[in-house]
C-alpha positions in Angstrom: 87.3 160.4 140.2 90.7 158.8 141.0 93.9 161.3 140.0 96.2 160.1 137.5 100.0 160.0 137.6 101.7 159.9 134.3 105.4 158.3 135.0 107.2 159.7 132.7 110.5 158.9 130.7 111.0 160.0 127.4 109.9 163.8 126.6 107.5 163.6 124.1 105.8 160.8 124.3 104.7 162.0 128.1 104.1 165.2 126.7 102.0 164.0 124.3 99.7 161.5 127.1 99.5 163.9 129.2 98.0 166.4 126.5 96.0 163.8 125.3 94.6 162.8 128.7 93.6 166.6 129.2 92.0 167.1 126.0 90.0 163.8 126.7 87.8 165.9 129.0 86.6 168.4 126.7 86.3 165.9 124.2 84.0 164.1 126.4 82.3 166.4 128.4 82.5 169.7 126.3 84.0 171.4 129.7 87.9 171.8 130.0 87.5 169.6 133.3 89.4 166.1 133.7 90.3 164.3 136.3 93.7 165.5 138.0 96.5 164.1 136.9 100.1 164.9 137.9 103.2 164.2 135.8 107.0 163.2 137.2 109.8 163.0 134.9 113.7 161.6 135.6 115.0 162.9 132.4 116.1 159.0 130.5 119.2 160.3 129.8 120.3 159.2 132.9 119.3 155.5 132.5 121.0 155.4 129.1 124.2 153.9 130.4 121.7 150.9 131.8 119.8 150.5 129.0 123.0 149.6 127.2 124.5 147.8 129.3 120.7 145.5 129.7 120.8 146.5 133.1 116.8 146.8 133.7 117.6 146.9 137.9 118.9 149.7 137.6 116.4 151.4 135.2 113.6 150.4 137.4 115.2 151.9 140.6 114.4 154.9 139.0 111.4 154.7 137.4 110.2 153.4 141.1 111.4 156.8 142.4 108.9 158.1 140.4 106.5 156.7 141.1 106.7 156.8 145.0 106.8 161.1 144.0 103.3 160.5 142.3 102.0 158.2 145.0 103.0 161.0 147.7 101.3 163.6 145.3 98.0 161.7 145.9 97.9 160.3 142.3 96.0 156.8 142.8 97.5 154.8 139.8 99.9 155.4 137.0 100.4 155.2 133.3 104.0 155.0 132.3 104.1 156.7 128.6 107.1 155.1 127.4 106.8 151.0 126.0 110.5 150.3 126.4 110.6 151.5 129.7 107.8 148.6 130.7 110.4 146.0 130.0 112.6 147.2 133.2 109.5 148.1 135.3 108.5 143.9 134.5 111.8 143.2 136.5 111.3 141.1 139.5 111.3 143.2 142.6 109.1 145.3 145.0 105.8 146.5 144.5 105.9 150.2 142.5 104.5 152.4 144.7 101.0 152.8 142.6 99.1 150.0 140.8 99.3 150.9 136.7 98.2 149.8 133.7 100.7 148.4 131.4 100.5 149.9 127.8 101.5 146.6 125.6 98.3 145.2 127.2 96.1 148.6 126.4 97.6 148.4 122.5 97.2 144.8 122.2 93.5 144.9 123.4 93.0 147.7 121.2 94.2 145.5 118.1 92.0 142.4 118.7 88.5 144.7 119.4 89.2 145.6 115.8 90.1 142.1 114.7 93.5 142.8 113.8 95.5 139.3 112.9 99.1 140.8 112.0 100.3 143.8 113.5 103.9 145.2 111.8 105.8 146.5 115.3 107.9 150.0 115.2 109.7 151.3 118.2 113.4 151.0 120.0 115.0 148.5 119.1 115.0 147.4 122.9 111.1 147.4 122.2 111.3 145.4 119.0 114.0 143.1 119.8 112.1 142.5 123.0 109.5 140.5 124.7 106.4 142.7 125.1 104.2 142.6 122.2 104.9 139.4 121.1 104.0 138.2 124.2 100.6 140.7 124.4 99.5 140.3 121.0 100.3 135.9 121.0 98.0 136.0 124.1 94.8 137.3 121.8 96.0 135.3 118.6 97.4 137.9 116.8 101.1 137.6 115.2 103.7 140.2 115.8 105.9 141.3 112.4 109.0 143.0 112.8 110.6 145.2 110.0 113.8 143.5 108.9 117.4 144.2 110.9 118.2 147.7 108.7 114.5 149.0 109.0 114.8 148.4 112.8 118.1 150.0 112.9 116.8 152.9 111.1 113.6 153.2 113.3 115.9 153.2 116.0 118.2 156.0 114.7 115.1 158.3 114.0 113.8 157.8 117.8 117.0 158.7 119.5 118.4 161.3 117.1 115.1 163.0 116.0 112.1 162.4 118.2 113.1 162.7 121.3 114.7 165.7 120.6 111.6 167.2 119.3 112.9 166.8 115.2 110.3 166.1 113.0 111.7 165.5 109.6 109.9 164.7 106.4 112.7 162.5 104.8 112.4 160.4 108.0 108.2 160.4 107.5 109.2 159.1 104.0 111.6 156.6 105.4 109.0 155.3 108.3 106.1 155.3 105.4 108.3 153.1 103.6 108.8 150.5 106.3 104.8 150.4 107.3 104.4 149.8 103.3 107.0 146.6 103.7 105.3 145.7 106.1 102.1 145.4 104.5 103.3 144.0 101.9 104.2 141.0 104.2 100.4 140.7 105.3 100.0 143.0 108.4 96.4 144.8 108.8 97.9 147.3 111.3 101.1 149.1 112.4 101.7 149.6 116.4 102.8 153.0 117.2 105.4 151.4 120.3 107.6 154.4 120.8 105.5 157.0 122.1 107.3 159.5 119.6 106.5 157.8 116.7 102.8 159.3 116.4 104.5 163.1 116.5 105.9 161.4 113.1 103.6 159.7 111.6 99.7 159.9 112.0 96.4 157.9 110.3 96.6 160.2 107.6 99.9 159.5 106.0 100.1 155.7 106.9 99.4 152.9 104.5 98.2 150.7 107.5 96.0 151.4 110.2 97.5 152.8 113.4 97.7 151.8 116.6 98.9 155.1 118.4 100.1 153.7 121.7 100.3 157.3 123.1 96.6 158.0 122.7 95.4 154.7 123.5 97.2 154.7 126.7 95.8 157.9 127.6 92.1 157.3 127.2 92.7 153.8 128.9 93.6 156.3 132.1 90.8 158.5 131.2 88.6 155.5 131.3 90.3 154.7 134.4 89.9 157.9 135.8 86.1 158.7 135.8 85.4 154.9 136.8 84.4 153.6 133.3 87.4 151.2 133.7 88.7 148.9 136.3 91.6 150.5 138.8 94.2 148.3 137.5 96.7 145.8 140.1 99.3 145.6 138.5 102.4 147.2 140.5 105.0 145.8 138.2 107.1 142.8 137.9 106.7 139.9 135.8 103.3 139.7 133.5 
């Protein structure tokens, strides 16, 4: 078995991987055995003033620190459970310490096993506004459909003023609900989960579209990982 590292930076979404990742084991096996896994966390507040300013150097620095703590905690790869943060970590620059997998690849392979052709996109703004899952889904023939400007700003809003501050609120639920339903209504037969919050807001059950809960899907990728069902991955960051 090959010991995980979960690279943390936002709260709940690593909370939520590494949970996931855990439970994984019982799920499987019917034991509470999993592989070991150890989580490191530079709380993101402190790369905030980066992120603004669209300095992704910077934010990478940081995110390598981590991941040279996992590395010297024996961990043999990494997942990072955070979809904005993959944009700094694809920065030119050295090797991260660990091979990892990166999660807009996990999600967009997830999407075309189930022969998804439109995919609506919620997350930060940095992710929506950014290159990732255009670029991942494109590369399997699926289109990427953003929510319109004042959706995406209120998406935003809800990540950094509710969810990562542990508030779940139901007139936000109704708000998100609303978006996924534009969004269908423009032709997507899915909604990507991309800020690993989101799914502590909104699950299967309430949404008008099929999810794609990027939390979960990157955790069972590691699990797969893990136990040797899937290949280590190489990719150490930088550039896709």
């Amino acid at each position: 078995m090959k010991h995980l590292g979960v690279l943390a930076h936002s709260t709940g979404g690593a909370a939520l991987c590494f949970l996931t990742f855990c439970e994984e084991g019982f799920r499987r096996t019917g034991r509470n055995e999993h592989p070991d896994v150890t989580l490191d966390y530079i709380a993101f507040g402190y790369s905030m003033p980066a992120w603004d300013a669209g300095d992704h150097a910077t934010v990478r620095a940081t995110l390598a620190t981590s991941a040279q703590r996992l590395a010297r905690a024996g961990a043999d790869f990494f997942v990072c459970p955070d979809n904005t943060a993959h944009m700094a970590m694809e920065v030119p620059g050295p090797d991260l310490a660990l091979p990892g997998l990166h999660i807009a690849e996990v999600v967009a392979d997830q999407a075309a096993a189930e022969g998804r052709t439109r995919v609506g996109v919620l997350g930060t703004r940095y992710t929506m506004d950014g290159p990732l899952y255009p670029r991942a889904f494109a590369a399997r023939g699926i289109a990427a459909e953003l929510p319109d400007a004042d959706d995406r700003d209120l998406v935003n809003e809800v990540i950094f003023k509710e969810l990562v501050n542990g508030v779940i609120s139901d007139a936000s639920r109704r708000e998100y609900l609303r978006v996924i339903d534009r969004l269908a209504d423009r032709g997507c037969d899915a909604v990507a989960l991309v800020c690993t919050e989101i799914p502590l807001l909104i699950t299967p059950e309430v949404s008008s579209l099929p999810t794609l809960d990027s939390t979960r899907l990157l955790a069972r990728a590691a699990y797969d990982v893990a136990v040797g069902e899937r290949a280590m991955p190489d990719w150490r960051g930088g550039p896709r």
